[in-house]
C-alpha positions as CSV (number, residue, x, y, z in Angstrom):
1,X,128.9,-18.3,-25.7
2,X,132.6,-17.4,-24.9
3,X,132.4,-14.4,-27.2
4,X,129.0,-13.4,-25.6
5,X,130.2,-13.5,-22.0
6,X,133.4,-11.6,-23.2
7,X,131.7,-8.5,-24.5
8,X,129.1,-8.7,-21.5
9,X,132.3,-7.8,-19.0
10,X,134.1,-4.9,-20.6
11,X,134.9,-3.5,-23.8
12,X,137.0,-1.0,-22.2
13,X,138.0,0.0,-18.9
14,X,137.1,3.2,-18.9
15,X,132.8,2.4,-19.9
16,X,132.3,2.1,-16.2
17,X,132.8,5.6,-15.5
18,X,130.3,6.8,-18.1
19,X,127.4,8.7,-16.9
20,X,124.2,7.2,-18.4
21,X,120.6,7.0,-17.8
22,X,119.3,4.6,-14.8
23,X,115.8,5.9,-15.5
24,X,113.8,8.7,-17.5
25,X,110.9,9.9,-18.5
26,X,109.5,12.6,-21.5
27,X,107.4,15.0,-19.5
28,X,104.8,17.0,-21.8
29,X,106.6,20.2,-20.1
30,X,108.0,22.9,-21.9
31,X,107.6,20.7,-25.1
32,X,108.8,17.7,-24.3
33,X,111.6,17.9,-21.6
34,X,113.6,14.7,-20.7
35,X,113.3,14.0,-16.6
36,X,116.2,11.4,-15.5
37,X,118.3,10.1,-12.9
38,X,121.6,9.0,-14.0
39,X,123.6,6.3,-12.6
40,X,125.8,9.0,-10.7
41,X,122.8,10.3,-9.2
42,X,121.4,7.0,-7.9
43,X,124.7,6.1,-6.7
44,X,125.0,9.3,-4.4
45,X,121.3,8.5,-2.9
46,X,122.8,5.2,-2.6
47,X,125.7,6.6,-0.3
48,X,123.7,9.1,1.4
49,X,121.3,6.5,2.2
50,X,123.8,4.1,3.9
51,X,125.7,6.8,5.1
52,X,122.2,7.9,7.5
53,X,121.2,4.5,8.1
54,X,125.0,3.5,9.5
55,X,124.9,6.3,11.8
56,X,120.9,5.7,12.8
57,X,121.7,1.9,13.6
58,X,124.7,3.5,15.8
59,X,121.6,5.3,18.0
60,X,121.6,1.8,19.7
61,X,118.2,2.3,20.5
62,X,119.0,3.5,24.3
63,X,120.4,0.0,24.9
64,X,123.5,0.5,27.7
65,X,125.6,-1.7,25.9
66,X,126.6,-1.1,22.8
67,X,126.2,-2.7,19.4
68,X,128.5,-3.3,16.7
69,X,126.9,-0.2,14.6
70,X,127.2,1.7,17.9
71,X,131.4,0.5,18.4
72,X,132.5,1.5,15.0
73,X,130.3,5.3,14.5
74,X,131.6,6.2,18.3
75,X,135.5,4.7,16.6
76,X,135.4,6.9,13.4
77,X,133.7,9.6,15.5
78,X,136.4,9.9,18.4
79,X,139.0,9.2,15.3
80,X,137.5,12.3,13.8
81,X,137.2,14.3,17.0
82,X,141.3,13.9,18.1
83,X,141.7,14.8,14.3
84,X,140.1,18.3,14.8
85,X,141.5,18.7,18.0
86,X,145.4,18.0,16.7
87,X,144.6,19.8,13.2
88,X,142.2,22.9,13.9
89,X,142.9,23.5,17.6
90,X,140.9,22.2,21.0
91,X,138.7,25.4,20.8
92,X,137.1,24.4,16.9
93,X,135.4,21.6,18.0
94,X,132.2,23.1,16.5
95,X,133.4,21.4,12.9
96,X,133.6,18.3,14.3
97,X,130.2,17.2,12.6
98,X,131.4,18.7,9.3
99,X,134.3,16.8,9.2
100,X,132.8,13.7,10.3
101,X,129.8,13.6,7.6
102,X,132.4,14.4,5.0
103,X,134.9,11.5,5.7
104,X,131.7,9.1,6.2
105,X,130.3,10.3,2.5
106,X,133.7,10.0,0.9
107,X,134.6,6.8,2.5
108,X,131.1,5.0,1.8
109,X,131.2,6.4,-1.6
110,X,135.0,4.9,-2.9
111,X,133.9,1.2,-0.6
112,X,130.7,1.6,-2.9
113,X,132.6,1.8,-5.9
114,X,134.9,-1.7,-5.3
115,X,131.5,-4.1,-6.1
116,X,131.6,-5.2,-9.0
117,X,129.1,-4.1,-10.9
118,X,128.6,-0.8,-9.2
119,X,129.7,3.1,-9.9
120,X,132.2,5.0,-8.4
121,X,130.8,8.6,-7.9
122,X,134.1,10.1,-6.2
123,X,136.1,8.9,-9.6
124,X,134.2,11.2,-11.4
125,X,136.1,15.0,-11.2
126,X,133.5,17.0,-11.6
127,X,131.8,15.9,-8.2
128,X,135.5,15.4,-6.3
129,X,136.1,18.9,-7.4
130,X,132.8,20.3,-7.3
131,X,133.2,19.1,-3.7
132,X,136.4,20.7,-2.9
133,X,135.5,24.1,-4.3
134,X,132.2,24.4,-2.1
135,X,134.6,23.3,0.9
136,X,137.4,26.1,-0.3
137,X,134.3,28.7,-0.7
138,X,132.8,27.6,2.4
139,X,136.9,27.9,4.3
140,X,137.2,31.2,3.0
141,X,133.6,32.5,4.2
142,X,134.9,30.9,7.6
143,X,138.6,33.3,7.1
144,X,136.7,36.5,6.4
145,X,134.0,35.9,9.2
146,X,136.8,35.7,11.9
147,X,139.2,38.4,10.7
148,X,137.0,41.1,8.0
149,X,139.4,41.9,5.6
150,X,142.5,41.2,7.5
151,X,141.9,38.0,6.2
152,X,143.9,38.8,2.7
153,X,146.8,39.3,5.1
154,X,146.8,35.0,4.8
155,X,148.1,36.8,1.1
156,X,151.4,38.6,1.9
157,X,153.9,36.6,3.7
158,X,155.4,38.0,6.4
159,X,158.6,40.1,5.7
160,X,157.7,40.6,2.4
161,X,159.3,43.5,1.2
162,X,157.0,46.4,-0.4
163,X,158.1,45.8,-4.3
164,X,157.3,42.7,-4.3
165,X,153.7,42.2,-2.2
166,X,151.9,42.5,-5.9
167,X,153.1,39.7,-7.0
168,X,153.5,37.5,-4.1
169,X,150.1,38.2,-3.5
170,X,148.7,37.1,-7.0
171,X,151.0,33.8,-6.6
172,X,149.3,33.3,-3.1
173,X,145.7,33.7,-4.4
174,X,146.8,31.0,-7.3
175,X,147.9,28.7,-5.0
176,X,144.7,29.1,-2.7
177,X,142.5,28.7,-5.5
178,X,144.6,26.3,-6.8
179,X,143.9,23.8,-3.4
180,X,140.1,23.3,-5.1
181,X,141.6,21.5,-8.0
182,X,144.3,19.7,-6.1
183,X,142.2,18.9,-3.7
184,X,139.4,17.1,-6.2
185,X,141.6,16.1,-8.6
186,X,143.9,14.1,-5.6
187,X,140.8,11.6,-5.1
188,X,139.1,11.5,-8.3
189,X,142.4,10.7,-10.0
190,X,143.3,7.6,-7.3
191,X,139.7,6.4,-7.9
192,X,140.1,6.1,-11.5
193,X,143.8,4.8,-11.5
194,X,142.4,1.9,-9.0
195,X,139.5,1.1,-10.5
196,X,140.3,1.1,-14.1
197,X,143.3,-1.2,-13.3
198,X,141.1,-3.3,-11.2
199,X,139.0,-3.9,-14.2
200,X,142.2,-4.4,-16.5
201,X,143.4,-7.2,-14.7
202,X,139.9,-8.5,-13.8
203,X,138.6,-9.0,-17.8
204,X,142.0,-10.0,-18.3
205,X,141.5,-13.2,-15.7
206,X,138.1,-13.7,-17.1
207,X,139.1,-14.2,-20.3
208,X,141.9,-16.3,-19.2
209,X,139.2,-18.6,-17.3
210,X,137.0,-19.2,-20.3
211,X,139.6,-19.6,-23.0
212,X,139.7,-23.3,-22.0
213,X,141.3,-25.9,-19.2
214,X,145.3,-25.2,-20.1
215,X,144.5,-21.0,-19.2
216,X,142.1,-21.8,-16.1
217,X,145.4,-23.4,-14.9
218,X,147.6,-20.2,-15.6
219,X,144.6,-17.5,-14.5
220,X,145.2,-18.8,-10.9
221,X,148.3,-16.7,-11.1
222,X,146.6,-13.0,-11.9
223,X,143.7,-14.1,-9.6
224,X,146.1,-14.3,-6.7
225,X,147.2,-10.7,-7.7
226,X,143.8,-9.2,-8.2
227,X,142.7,-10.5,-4.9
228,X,145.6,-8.5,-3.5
229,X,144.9,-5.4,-5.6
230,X,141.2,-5.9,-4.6
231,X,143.0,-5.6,-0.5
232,X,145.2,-2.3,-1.8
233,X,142.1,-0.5,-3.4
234,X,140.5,-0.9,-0.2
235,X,143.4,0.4,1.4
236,X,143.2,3.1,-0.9
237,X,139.8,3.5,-0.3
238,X,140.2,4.1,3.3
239,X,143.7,6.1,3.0
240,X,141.9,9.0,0.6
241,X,138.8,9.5,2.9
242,X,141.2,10.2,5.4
243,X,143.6,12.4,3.5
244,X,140.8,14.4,1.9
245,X,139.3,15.4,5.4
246,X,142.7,16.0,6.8
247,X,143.3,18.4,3.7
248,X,140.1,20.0,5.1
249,X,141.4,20.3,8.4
250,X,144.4,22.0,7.2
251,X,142.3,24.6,5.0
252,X,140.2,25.6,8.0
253,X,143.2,26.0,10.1
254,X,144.9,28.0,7.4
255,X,141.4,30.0,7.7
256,X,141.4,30.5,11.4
257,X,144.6,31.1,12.5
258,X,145.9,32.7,9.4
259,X,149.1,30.8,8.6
């Protein structure tokens, strides 16, 4: 029994970021072609799900005073709103919604991840990256629409003597493309650390509680921890949704006003 509930937690910390198969099915087409949704891609119907149905509940159904739902989407909302205003200027309020639907995904998706049992899509790079490129694409579309091709002038510092724009320019355009990876990699890499030393210290505990009545005595000790790691993850949690939008922010900034 204690052997069987052992292997049932973890084998290793690392099997709860595998992608595998939540459901399939062979479809006669093209010879036989495999049709499945994978646990990552439940997961992010899962987030976008909650994500509508917080910010529907927050409609308050024309009631004048307002519900909980309604308290906390018009909080993150005006949270989000003086963020724009302080980082992208007064006059950009038209990314307001952007910014808002991409802190409410990333945040719903790492809270997601802390049940036990569940999947963290952001701990997985290629989405977290994936992510940040179509943002950095989507920033620079933004740069050349307000300034046509004076936008490479974000490229050349200013004062930059004429011998040397070639290669300040190529280090510029490595560091831009560069904000992609930083950017994804930033949040995927925080997700993984957490979680994966969440899970440590969790089998660890469980182990520790089944080995007999002498360790259920000593487990209280790591418990105490992990509740308190549990409290920092969330913390975490929170703290990266916030960072990632406000590395948005900055992007689009950078994009507008050109410095």
């Amino acid at each position: 029994m204690s052997t069987l509930a052992t292997t049932f937690l973890v084998n290793n910390p690392l099997e709860q970021f595998e992608i595998n198969d939540f459901v399939f099915i062979l479809a006669p087409i093209f010879g036989f072609t495999k049709l499945s949704l994978t646990n990552i891609g439940f997961y992010l119907i899962m987030v976008v799900t909650v994500t509508i149905g917080m910010n529907v509940l927050s409609r308050n159904n024309g009631y004048v005073i307002p519900s909980r739902w309604a308290i906390h989407s018009e909080s993150v909302y005006g949270s989000i709103l003086n963020l724009v205003r302080e980082q992208i200027g007064p006059k950009n309020e038209v990314y307001v919604p952007l910014i808002f639907t991409l802190f409410n995904f990333v945040l719903v998706s790492n809270l997601i991840g802390l049940v036990p049992y569940s999947f963290t899509t952001t701990s997985h790079l290629i989405l977290t990256i994936g992510l940040a490129t179509a943002i950095l694409i989507g920033v620079t579309i933004i740069g050349f629409q307000r300034h046509g091709l004076g936008f490479f002038a974000f490229f050349i510092p200013a004062g930059t003597p004429l011998a040397l724009v070639f290669l300040l320019v190529a280090i510029e355009l490595i560091s831009y493309l560069a904000r992609a990876v930083s950017l994804g990699v930033r949040l995927g890499a925080n997700m993984i650390a957490g979680h994966s030393l969440l899970k440590i210290i969790s089998t660890f505990t469980a182990k520790m509680v089944i080995a007999g009545p002498l360790l259920l005595l000593v487990s209280l000790l790591p418990l105490l921890f992990l509740t308190a790691l549990t409290g920092l993850e969330f913390g975490i949690a929170v703290l990266q949704s916030y960072v990632f939008t406000i590395l948005t922010c900055s992007y689009l900034k950078d994009a507008i006003d050109l410095h």
